[in-house]
C-alpha positions in Angstrom: 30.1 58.9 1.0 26.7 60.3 0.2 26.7 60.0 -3.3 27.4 56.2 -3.3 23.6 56.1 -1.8 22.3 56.8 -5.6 24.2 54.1 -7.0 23.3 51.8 -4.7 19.2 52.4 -4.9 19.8 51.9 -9.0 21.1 48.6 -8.0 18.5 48.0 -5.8 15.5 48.9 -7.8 17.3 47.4 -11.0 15.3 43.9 -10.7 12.1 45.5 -9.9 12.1 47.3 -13.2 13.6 44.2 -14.7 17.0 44.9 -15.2 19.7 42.0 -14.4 23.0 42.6 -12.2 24.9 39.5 -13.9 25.2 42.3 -17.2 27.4 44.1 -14.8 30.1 41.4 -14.9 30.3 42.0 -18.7 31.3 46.0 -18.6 35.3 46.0 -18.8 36.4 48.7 -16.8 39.8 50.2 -19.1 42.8 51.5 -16.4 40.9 50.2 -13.3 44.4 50.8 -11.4 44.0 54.4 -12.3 40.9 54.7 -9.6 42.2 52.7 -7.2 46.0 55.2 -7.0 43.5 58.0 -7.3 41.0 57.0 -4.1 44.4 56.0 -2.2 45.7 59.8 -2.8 42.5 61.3 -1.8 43.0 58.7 1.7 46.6 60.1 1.6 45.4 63.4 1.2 42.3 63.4 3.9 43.1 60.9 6.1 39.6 59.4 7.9 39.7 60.2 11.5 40.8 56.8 12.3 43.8 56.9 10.6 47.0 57.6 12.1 48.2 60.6 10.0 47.7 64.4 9.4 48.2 65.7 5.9 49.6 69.5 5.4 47.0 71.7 3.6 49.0 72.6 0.9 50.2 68.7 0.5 46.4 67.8 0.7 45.3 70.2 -1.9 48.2 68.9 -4.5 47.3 64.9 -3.8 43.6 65.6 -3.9 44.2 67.9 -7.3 46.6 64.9 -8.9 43.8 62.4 -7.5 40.9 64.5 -9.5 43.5 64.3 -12.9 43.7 60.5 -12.3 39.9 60.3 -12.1 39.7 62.6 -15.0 41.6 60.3 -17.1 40.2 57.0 -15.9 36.5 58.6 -17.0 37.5 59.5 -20.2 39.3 55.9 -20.7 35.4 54.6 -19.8 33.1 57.4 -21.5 31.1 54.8 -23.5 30.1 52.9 -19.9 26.0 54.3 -19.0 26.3 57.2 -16.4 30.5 58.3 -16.8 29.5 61.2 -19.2 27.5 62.4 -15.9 30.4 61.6 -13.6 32.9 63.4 -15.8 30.6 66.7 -16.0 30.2 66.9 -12.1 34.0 66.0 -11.5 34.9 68.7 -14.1 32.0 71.4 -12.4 33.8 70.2 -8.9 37.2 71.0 -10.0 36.1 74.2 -11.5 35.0 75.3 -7.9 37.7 73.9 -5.9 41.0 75.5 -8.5 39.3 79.1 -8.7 39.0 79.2 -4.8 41.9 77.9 -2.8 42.4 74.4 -3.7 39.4 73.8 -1.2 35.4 72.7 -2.4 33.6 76.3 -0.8 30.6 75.8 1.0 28.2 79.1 1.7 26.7 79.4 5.2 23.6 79.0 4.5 24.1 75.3 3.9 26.8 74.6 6.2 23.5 75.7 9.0 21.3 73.7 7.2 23.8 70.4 7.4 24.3 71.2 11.3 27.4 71.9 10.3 30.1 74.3 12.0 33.4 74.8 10.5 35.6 77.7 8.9 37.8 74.6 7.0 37.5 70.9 7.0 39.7 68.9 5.5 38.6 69.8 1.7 35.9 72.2 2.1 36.1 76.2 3.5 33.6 77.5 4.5 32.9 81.3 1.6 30.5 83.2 1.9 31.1 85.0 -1.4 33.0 82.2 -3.5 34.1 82.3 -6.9 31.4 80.4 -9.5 29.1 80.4 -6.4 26.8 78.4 -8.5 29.2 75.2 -8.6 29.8 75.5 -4.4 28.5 73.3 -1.9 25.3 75.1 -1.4 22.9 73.2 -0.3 22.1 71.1 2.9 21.7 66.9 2.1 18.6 65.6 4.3 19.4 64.7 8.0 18.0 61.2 6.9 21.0 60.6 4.5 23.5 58.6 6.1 26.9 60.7 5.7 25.1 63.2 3.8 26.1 67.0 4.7 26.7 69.8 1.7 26.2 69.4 -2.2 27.1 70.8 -5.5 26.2 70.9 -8.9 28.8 68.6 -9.3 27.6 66.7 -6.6 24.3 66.0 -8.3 25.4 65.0 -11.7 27.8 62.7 -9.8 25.4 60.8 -7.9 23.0 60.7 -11.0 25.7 59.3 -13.2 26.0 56.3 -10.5 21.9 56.2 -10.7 21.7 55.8 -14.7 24.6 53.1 -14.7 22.8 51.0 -12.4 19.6 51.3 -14.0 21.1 51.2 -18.0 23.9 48.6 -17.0 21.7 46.5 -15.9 19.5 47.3 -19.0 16.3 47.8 -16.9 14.7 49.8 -19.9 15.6 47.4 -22.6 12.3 46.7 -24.4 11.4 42.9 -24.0 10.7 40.5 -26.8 6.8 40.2 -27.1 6.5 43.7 -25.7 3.9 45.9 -27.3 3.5 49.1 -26.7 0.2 51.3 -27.5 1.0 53.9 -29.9 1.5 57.6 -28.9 -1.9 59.2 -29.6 -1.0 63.0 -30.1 
């Protein structure tokens, strides 16, 4: 849930720096279908507390692999949209972590204490304290003040800066404007 927060301050501050959200109506989005199979698998998968089902771990881990293939394929269907390159490299960095450590995303101690957060497993993460690619984990702690923030990888980061730059280049808030002069560079 945390890294929709990025995306949504790019569409926020997107006017402010002149960008337009009616050019987001004109990105065509190839295999849409493919995301929307691939968020219900992850729901199939791990179920919100709400909802009236428990998943086997070993189920969860195969629904929430095929989910990350489906996503994988409906980024590289939509490469050439501002931001996906991002999303694909943290999806791939997440994956990476998740397939070389049990089918689950590790977090390290340190910032499972510094989220609040107590657990051995949660639904897709484990707590490791000596995980495989330890660089690509959940290690670090999101700030209290992030709504549904908690733990954060790599993969996490590139994620939620790929939703920043397509909101801030889709709506083309850097586009130079007619009539705009810039000062040369004076080196």
């Amino acid at each position: 849930m945390a890294l929709v927060w990025p995306l949504l301050l790019g569409l926020a501050v997107a006017p402010l720096l002149g960008g337009r959200w009616s050019l987001l109506g004109q990105i065509r989005i190839r295999g849409a279908v493919i995301f929307y199979v691939a968020i219900v698998l992850q729901f199939a998968a791990f179920p919100l507390r709400w909802m009236p089902w428990h998943t086997p771990d070993r189920a969860a881990i195969v629904l929430w692999i095929i989910s990350y293939a489906l996503f994988a394929l409906g980024l590289l269907l939509n490469a050439r949209i501002p931001g996906v390159p991002f999303v694909a490299i943290g999806l791939v960095s997440n994956v990476l972590a998740i397939s070389l450590n049990g089918g689950h995303m590790p977090a390290l101690p340190s910032a499972l204490r510094g989220a609040g957060l107590i657990f051995t497993k949660s639904q897709n993460s484990e707590r490791m304290p000596t995980p495989h690619l330890a660089w690509l984990v959940d290690r670090w702690a999101a700030p209290r003040w992030i709504p549904g923030g908690n733990v954060f990888s790599v993969g996490d980061v590139a994620i939620a800066a790929g939703g920043l730059l397509f909101a801030l280049l889709a709506t083309e808030c850097f586009r130079r404007r007619p009539g705009l002069k810039l000062a040369p560079h004076s080196g």
